[in-house]
C-alpha atoms as an extended CHARMM CRD file, in Angstrom:
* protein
*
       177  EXT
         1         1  UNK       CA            -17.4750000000       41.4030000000      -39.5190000000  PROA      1               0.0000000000
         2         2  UNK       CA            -20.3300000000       39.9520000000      -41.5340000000  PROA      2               0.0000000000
         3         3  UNK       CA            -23.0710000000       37.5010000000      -40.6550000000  PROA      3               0.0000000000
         4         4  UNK       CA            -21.2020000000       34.7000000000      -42.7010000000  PROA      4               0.0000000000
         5         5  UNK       CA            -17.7930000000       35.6700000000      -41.3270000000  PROA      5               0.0000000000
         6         6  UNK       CA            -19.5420000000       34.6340000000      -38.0060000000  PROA      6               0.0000000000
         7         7  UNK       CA            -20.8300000000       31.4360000000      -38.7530000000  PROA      7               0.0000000000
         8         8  UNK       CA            -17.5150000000       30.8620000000      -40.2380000000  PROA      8               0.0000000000
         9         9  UNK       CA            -15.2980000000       31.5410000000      -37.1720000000  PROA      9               0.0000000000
        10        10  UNK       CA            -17.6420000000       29.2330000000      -35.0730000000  PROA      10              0.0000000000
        11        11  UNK       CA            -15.8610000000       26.1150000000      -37.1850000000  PROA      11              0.0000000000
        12        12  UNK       CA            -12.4960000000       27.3460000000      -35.8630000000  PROA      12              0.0000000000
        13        13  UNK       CA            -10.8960000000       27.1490000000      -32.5070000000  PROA      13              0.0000000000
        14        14  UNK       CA             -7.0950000000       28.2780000000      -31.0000000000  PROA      14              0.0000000000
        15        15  UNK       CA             -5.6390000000       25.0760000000      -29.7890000000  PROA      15              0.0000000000
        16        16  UNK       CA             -3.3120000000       24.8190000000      -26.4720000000  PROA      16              0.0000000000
        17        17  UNK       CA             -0.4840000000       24.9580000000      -28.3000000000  PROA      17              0.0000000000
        18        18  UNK       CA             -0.8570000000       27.6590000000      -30.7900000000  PROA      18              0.0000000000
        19        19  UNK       CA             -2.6770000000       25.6970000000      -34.0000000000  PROA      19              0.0000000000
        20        20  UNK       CA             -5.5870000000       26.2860000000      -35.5070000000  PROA      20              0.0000000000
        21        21  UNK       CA             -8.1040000000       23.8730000000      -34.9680000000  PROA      21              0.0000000000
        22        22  UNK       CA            -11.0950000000       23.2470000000      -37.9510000000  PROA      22              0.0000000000
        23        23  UNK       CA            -14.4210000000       21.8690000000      -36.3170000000  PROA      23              0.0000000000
        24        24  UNK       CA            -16.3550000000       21.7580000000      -39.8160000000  PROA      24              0.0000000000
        25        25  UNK       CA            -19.1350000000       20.3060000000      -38.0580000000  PROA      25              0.0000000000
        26        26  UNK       CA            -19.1440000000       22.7550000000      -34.9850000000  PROA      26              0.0000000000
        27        27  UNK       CA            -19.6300000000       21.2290000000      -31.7060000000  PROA      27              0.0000000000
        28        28  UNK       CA            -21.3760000000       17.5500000000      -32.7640000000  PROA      28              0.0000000000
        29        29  UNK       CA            -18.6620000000       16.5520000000      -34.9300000000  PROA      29              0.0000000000
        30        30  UNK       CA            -14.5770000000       15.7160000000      -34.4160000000  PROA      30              0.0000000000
        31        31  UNK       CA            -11.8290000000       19.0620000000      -35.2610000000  PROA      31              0.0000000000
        32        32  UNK       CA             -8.5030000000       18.4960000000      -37.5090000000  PROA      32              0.0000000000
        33        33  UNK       CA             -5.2480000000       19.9800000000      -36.3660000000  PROA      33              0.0000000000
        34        34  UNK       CA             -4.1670000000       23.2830000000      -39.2040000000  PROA      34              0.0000000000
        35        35  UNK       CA             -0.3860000000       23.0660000000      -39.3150000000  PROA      35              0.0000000000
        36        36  UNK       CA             -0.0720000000       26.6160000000      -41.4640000000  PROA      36              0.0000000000
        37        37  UNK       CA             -1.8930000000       30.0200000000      -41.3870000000  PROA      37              0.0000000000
        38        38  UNK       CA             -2.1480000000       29.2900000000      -45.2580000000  PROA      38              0.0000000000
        39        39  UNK       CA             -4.1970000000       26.3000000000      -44.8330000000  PROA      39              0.0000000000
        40        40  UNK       CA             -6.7940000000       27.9660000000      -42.3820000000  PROA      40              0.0000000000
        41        41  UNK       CA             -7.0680000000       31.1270000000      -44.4960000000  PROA      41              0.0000000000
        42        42  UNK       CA             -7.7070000000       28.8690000000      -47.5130000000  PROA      42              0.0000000000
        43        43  UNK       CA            -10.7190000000       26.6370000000      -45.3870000000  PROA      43              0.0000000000
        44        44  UNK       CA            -12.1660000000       29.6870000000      -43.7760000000  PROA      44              0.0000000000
        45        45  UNK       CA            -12.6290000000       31.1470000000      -47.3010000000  PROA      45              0.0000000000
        46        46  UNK       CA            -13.9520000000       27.8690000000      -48.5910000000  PROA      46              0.0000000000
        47        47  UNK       CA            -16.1970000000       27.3900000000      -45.4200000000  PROA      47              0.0000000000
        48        48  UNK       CA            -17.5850000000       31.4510000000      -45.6550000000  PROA      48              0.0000000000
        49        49  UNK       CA            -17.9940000000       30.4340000000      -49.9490000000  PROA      49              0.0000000000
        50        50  UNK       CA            -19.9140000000       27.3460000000      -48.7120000000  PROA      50              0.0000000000
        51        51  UNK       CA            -22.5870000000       29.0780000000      -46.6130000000  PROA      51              0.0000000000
        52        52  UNK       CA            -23.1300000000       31.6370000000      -49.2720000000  PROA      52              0.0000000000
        53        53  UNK       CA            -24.4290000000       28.8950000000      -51.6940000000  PROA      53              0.0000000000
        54        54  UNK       CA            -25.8570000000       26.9000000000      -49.4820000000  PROA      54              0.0000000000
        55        55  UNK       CA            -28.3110000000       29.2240000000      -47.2590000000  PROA      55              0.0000000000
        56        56  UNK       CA            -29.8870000000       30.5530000000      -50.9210000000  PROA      56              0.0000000000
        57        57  UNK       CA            -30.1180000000       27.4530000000      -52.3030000000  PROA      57              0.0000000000
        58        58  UNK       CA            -31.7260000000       25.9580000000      -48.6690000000  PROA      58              0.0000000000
        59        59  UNK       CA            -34.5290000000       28.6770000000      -48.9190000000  PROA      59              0.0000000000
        60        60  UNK       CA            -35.0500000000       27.6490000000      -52.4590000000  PROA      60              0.0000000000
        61        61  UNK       CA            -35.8490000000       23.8790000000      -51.5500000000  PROA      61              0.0000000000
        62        62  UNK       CA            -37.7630000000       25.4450000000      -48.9260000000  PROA      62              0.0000000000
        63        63  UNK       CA            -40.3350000000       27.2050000000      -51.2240000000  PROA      63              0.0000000000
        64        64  UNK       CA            -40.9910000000       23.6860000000      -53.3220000000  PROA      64              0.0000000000
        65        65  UNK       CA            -44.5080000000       23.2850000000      -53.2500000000  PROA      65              0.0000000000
        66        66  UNK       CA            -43.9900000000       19.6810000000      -53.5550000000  PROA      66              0.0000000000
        67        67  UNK       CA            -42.6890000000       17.6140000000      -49.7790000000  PROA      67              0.0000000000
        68        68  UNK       CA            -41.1410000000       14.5510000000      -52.0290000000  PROA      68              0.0000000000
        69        69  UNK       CA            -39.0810000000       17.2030000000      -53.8000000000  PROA      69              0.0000000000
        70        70  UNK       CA            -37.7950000000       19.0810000000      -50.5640000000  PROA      70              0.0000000000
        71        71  UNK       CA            -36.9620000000       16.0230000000      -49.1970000000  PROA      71              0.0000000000
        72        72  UNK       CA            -35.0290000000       14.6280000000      -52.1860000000  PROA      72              0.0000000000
        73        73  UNK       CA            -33.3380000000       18.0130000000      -52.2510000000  PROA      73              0.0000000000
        74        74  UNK       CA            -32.6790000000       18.0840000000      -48.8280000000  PROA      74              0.0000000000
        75        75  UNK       CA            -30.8000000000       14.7480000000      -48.7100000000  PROA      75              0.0000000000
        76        76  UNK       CA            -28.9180000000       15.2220000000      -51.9720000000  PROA      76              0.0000000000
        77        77  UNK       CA            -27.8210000000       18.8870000000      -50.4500000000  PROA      77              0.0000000000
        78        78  UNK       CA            -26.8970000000       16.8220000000      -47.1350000000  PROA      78              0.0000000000
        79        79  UNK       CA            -25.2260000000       14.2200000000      -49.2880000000  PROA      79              0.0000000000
        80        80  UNK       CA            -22.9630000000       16.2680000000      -51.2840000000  PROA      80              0.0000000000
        81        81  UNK       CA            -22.1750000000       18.9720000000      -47.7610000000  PROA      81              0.0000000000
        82        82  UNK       CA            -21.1920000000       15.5360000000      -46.1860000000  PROA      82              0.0000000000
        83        83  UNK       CA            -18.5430000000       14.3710000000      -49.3620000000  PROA      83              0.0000000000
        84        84  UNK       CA            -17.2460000000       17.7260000000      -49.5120000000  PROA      84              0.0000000000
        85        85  UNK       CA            -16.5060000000       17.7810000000      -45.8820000000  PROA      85              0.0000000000
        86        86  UNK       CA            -15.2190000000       14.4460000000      -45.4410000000  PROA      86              0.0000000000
        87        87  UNK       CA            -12.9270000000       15.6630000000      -48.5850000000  PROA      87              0.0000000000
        88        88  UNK       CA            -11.7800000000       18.3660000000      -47.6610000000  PROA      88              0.0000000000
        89        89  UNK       CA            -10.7410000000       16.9190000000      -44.1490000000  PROA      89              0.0000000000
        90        90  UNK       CA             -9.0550000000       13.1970000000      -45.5100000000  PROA      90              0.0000000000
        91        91  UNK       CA             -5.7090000000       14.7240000000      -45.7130000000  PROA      91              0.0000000000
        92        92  UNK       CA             -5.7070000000       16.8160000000      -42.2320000000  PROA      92              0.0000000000
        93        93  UNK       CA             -4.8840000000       14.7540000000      -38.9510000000  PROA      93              0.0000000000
        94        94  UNK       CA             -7.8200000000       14.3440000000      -36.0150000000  PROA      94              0.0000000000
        95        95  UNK       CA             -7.2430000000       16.2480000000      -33.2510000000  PROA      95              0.0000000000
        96        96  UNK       CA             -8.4670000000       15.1450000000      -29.7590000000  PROA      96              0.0000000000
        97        97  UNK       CA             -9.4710000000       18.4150000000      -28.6240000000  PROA      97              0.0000000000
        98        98  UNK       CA            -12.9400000000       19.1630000000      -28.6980000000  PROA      98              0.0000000000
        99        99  UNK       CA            -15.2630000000       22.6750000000      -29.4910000000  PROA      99              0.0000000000
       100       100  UNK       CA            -17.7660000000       22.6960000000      -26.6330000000  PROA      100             0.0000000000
       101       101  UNK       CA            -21.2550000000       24.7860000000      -27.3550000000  PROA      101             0.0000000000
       102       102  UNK       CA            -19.8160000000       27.6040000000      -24.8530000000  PROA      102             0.0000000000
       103       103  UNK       CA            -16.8540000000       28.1110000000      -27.2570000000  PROA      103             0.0000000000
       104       104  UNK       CA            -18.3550000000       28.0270000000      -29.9380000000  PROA      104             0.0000000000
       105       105  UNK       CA            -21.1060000000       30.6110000000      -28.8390000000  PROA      105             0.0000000000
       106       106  UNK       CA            -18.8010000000       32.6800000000      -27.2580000000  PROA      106             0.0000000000
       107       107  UNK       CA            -17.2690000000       32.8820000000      -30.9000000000  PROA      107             0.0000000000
       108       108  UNK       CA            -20.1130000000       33.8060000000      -32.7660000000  PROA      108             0.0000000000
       109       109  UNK       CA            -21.3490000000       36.4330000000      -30.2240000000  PROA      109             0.0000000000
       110       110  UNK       CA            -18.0510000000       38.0790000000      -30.6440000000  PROA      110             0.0000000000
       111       111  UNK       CA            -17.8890000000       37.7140000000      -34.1470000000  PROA      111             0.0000000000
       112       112  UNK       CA            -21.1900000000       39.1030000000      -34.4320000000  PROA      112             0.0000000000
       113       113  UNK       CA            -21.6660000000       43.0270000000      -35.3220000000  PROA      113             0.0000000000
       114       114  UNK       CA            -23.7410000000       44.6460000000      -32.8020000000  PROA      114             0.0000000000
       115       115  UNK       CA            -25.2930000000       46.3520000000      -35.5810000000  PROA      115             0.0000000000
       116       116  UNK       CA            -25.6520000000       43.4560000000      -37.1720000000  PROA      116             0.0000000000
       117       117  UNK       CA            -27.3930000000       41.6890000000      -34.2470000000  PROA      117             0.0000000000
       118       118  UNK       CA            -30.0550000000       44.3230000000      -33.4440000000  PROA      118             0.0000000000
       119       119  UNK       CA            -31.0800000000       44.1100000000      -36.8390000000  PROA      119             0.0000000000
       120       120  UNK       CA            -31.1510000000       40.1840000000      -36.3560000000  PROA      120             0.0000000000
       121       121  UNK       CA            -33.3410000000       40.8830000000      -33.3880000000  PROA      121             0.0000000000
       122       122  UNK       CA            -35.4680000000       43.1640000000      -34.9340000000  PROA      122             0.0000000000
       123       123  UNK       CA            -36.1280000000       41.0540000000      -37.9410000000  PROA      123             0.0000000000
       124       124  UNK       CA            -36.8150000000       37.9860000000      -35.7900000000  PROA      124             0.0000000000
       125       125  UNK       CA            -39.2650000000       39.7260000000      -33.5890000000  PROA      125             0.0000000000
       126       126  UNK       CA            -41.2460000000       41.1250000000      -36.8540000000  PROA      126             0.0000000000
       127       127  UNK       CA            -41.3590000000       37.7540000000      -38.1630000000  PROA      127             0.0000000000
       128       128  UNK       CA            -42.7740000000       36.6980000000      -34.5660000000  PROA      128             0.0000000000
       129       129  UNK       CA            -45.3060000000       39.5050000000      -35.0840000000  PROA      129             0.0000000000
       130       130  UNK       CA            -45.7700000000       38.4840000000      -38.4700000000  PROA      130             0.0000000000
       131       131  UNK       CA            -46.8020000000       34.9600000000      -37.3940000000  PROA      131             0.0000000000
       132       132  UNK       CA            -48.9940000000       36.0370000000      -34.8310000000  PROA      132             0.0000000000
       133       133  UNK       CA            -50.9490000000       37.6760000000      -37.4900000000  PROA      133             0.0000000000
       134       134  UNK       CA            -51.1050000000       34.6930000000      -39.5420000000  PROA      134             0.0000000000
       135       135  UNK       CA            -52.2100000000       32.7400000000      -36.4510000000  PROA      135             0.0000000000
       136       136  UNK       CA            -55.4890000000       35.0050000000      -35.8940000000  PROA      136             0.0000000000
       137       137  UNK       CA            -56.1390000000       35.7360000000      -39.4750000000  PROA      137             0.0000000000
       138       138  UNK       CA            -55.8410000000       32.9680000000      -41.3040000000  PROA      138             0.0000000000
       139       139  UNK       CA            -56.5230000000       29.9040000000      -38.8430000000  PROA      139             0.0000000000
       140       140  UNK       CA            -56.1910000000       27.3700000000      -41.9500000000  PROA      140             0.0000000000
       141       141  UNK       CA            -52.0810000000       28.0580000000      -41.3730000000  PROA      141             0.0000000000
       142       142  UNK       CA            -51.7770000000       27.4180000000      -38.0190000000  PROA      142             0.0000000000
       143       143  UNK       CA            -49.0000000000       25.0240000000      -38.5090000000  PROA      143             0.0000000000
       144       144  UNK       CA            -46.8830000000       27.8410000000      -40.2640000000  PROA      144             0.0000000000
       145       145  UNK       CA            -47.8640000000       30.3560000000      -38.0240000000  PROA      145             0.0000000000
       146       146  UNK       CA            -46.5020000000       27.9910000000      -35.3530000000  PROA      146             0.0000000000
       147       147  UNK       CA            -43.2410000000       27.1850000000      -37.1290000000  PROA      147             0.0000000000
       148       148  UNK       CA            -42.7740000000       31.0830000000      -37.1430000000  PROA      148             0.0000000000
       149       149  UNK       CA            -43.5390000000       31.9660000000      -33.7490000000  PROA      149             0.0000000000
       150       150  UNK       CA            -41.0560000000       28.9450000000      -32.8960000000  PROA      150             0.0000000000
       151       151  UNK       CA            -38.4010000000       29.4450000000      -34.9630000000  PROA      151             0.0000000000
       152       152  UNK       CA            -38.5360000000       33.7070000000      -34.9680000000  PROA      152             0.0000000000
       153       153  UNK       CA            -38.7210000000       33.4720000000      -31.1950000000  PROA      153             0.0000000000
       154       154  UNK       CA            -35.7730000000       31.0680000000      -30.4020000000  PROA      154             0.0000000000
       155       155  UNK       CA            -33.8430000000       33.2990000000      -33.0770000000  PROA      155             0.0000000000
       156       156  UNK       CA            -35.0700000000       36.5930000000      -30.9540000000  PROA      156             0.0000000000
       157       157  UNK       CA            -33.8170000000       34.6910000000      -27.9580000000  PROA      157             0.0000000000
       158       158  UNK       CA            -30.7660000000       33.0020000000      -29.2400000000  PROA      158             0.0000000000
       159       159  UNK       CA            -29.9130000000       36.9150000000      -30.4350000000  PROA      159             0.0000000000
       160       160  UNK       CA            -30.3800000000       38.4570000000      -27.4230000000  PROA      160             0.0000000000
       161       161  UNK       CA            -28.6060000000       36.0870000000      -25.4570000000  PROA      161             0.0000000000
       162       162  UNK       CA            -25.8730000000       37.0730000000      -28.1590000000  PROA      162             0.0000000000
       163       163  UNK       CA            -25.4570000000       40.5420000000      -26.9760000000  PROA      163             0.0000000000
       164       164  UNK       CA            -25.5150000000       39.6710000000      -23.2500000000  PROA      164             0.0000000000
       165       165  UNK       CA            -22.9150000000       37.0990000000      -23.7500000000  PROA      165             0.0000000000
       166       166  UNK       CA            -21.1520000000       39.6610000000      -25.9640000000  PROA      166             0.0000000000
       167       167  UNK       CA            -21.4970000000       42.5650000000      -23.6910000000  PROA      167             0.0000000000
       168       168  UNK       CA            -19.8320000000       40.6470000000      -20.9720000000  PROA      168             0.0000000000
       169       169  UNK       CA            -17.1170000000       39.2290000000      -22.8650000000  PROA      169             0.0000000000
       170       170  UNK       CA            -16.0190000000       42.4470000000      -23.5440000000  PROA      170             0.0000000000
       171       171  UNK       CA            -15.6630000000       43.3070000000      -19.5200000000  PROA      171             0.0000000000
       172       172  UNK       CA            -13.7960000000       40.4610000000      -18.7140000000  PROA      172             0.0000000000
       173       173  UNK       CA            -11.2760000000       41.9630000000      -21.6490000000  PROA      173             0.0000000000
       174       174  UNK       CA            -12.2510000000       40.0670000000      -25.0240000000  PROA      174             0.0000000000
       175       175  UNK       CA            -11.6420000000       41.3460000000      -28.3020000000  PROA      175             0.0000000000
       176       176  UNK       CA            -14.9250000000       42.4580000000      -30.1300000000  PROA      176             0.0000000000
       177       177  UNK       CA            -15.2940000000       43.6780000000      -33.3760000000  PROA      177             0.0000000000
């Protein structure tokens, strides 16, 4: 399974009594009850579709030079993820089950190739290297040197923690891919 199939499977949860639950906003947000297996094929496709347009255009607003024009693009992408949500949700009913941050971890470590998650780890702890660099050869970007070594080393982290949580899944009798 694929990076995207991963973050996909983290908005969706087994319920109690059989149905599939939809968490679009993970953990922090409420999950909708999904009567047929039609209906959760259909949102896991448009979910997975979602994430594919959304993480290239994010690094795109990312590399504006200018910080009014990330910042206009970053509320008009948060704008139109939120309408789209609430959309595609209006017709499905609430459900009072909730997704904890366990459950949903648990699902993307398992969902996770562990291919696919060394390679995570590697890249993260190149980019950590990468910022160190930047940190004491180019002083003048400190701040993004910091951002790196912040953001690379929680991903390192979060990615390790990944394959622990993975690895012991599996001996207490999970599926893994």
């Amino acid at each position: 399974m694929g990076y995207f199939d991963a973050l996909t499977n983290m908005c969706f949860k087994k319920s109690e009594k059989s149905h599939w639950l939809f968490f679009p906003w993970g953990p922090f947000g409420p999950g909708y009850v999904i009567y047929s297996e039609q209906l959760q094929k259909k949102l896991r496709r448009k979910i997975k579709i979602f994430y594919l347009i959304a993480f290239p255009i994010i690094f795109l607003v990312l590399s504006l030079r200018n910080p009014f024009l990330k910042i206009i693009s970053f509320i008009l992408l948060f704008t139109a993820s939120l309408v789209w949500i609430n959309r595609l949700c209006s017709h499905m009913i609430p459900t009072d089950e909730k997704l904890t941050l366990k459950e949903s971890f648990h699902t993307q470590a398992l969902s996770q190739s562990l291919i696919g998650l060394w390679l995570l780890i590697i890249s993260s702890i190149a980019f950590v290297v990468a910022s160190f660099y930047i940190l004491f050869n180019d002083l003048d970007k400190w701040f993004i040197a910091f951002l790196g070594l912040g953001f690379f080393g929680f991903a390192a982290g979060f990615f390790i923690k990944s394959i622990i949580v993975r690895r012991n899944l599996r001996k207490k009798g999970s599926p893994v891919n």
